[in-house]
LOLOKE-831391 format. One line per 3 residues: number of its first residue (from 1); their letters; for each residue x, y, z of C-alpha. Coordinates in nm, 4 decimals. Each point is the difference from the previous one (the first is absolute). Example, Ala and Ser with C-alpha at 12.3 -4.5 7.8 and 13.67 -1.06 7.14 Angstrom:
BEGIN
1> as> 1.2300/-0.4500/0.7800; 0.1370/0.3440/-0.0660 $
***
This chain:
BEGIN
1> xxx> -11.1530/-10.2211/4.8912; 0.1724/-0.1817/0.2827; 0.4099/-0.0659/-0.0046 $
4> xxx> -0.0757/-0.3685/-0.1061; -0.1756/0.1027/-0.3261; 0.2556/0.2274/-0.0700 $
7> xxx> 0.2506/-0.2639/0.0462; -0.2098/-0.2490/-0.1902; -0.0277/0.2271/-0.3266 $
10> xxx> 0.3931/0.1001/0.0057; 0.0648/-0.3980/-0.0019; -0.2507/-0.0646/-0.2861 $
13> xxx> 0.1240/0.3053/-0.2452; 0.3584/-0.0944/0.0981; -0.0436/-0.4063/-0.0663 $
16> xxx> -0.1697/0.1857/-0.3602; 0.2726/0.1681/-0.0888; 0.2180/-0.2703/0.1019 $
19> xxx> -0.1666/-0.2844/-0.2222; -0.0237/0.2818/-0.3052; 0.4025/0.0265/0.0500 $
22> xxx> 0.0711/-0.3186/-0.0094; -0.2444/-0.1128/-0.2867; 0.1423/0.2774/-0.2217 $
25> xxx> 0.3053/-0.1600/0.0961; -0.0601/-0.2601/-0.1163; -0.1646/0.0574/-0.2867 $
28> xxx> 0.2961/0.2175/-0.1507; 0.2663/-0.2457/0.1434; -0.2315/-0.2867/-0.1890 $
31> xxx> -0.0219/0.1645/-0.2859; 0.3526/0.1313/-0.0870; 0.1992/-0.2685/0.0982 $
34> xxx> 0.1230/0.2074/0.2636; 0.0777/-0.2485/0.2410; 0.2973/-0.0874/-0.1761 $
37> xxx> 0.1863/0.3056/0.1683; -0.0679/-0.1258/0.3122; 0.1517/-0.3146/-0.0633 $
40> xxx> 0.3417/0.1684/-0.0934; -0.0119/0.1949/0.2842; -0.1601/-0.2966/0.2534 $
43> xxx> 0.0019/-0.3256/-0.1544; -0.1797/-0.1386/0.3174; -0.2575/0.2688/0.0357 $
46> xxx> -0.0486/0.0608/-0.4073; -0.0583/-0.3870/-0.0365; -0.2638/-0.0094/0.2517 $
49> xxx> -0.1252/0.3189/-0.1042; -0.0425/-0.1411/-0.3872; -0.1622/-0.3159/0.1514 $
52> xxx> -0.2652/0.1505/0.1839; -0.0572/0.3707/-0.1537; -0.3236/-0.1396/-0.1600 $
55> xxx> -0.1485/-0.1266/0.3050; 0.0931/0.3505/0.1356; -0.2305/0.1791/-0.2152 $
58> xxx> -0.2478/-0.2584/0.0402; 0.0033/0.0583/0.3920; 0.0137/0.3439/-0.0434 $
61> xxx> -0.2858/0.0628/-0.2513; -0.2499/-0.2173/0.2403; 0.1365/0.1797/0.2632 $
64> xxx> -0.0960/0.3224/-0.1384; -0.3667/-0.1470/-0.1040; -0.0425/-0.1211/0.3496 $
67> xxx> 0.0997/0.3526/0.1605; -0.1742/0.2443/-0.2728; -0.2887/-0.2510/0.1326 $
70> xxx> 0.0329/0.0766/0.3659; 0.0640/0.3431/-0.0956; -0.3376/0.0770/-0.1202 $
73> xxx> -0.1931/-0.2479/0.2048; 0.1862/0.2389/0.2748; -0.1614/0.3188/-0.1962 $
76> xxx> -0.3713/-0.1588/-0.0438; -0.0412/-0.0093/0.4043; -0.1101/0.3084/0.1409 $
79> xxx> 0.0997/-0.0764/0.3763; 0.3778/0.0172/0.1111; -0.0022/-0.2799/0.2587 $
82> xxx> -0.1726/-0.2068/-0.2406; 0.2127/0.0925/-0.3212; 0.2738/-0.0914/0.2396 $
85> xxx> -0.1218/-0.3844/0.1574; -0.1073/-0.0696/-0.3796; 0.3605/0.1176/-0.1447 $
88> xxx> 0.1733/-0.1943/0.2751; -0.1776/-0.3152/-0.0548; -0.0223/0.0377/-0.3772 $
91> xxx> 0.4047/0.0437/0.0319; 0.0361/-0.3517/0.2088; -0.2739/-0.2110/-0.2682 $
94> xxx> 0.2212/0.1648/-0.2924; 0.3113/-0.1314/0.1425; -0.1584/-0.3452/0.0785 $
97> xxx> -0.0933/-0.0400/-0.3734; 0.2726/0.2449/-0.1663; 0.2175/-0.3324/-0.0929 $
100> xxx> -0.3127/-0.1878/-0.1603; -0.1407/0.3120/-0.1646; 0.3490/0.0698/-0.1754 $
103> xxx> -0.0034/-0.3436/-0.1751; -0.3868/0.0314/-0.0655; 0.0762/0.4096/-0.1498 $
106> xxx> 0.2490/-0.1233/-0.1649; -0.1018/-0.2423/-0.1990; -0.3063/0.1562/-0.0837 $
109> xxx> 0.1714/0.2875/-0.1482; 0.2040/-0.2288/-0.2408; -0.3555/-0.0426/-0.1932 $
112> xxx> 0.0538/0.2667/-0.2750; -0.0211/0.0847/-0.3603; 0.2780/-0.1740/-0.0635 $
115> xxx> -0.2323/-0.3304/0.1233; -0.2089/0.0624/-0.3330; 0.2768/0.0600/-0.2942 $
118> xxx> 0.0738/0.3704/0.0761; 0.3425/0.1540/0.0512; 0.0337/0.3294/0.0650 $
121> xxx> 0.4023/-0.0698/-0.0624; 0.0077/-0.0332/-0.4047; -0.2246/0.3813/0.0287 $
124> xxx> 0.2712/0.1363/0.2266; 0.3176/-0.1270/-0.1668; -0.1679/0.1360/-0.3587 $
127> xxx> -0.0199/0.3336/0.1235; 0.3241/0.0682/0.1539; 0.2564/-0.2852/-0.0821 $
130> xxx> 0.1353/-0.3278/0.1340; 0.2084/0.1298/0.3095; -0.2416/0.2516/0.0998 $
133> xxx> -0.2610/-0.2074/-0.0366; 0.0924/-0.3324/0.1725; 0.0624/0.2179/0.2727 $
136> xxx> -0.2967/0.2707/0.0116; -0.1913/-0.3397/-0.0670; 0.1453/-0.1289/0.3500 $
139> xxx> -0.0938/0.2906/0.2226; -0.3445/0.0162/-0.1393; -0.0713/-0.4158/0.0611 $
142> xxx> 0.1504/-0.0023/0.2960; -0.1747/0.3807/0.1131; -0.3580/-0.1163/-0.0933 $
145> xxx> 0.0944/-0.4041/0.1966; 0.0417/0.2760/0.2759; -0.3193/0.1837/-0.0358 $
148> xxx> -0.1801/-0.2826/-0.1001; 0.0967/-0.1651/0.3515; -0.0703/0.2818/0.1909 $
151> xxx> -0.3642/0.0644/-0.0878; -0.0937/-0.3942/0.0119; 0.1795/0.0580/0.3708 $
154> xxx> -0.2389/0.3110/0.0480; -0.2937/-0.1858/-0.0975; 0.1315/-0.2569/0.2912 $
157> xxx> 0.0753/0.2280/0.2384; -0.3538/0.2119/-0.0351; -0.1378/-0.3699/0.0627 $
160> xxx> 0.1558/-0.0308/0.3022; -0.0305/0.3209/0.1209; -0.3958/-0.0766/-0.0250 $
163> xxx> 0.0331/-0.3035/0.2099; 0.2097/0.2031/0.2851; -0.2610/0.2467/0.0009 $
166> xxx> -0.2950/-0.2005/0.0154; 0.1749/-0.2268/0.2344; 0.0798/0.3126/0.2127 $
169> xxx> -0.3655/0.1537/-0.0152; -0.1775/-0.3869/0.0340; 0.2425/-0.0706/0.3184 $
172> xxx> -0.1734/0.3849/0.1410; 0.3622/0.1106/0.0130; -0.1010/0.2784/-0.2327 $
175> xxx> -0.3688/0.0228/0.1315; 0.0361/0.3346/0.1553; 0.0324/0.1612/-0.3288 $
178> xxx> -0.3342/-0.0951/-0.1329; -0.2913/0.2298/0.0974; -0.3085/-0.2080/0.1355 $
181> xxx> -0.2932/0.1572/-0.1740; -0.2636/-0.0737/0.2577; 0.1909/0.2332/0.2766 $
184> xx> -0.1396/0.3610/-0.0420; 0.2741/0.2439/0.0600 $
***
């Protein structure tokens, strides 16, 4: 594997781990009122940080989709060079569309059970009390929100991934990798 695929997986698992961080950040500081602290501590920084914490997990969970995406689109191509030209490009299309794919994620995931008369809160708060349950009931909407959005940002992602690839191999870029059956070896 040459020093630029190297490089190029490093960046990928660290821009994972990265948009995991900050979505479970997010989630817990969402979900526990947590933000609060901060704004004793930084008024400035705690304010902004309560104002925009949601779209912060939002960004983060289609960020995660989109990467997990070119992740495995990376793993599905058997030659280097060409795992490498399709990760690049797949990398530069995801950051074209990232901002229009977090609204689109987004609101997608907000369709839900609770859309047809169920709550999963009145189950929750029954079984172990008000407190506990207003908050356990917290984590676990905003924690599946954050799931939800990352797989309907997978789905995306393994879309465009696709089109870089057949781009990639229709352009002949990737034409060397293709055996050509009427050529006895």
């Amino acid at each position: 594997m040459s020093s630029r695929g190297r490089s190029c997986q490093w960046t990928l698992r660290w821009l994972t781990l990265l948009s995991i961080f900050v979505g479970l950040l997010s989630i817990v500081s969402y979900a526990t009122g947590a933000a609060i602290l901060l704004r004793m501590a930084q008024p400035k920084l705690g304010a902004s940080w309560d104002a925009n914490q949601f779209y912060f997990m939002e960004g983060a969970a289609t960020a995660l989709g989109l990467l997990i995406a070119i992740r495995l689109g990376r793993r599905l191509i058997s030659e280097s060079e060409t795992a490498t030209r399709s990760t690049m490009w797949t990398g530069i299309a995801a950051a074209v569309v990232f901002a229009p794919l977090i609204h689109l994620c987004s609101t997608a995931a907000r369709l839900g059970p609770e859309a047809f008369g169920f709550g999963a809160q009145n189950w929750v708060i029954g079984r172990t009390g008000y407190e506990v349950g207003k908050q356990l009931d917290k984590v676990l909407i905003a924690g599946i929100y954050f799931l939800k959005t990352t797989c309907l940002a997978l789905i995306a992602g393994l879309a465009l991934v696709a089109i870089v690839v057949a781009v990639i191999f229709v352009s002949g870029a990737g034409a060397e990798t293709v055996p050509d059956p009427s050529v006895q070896s």
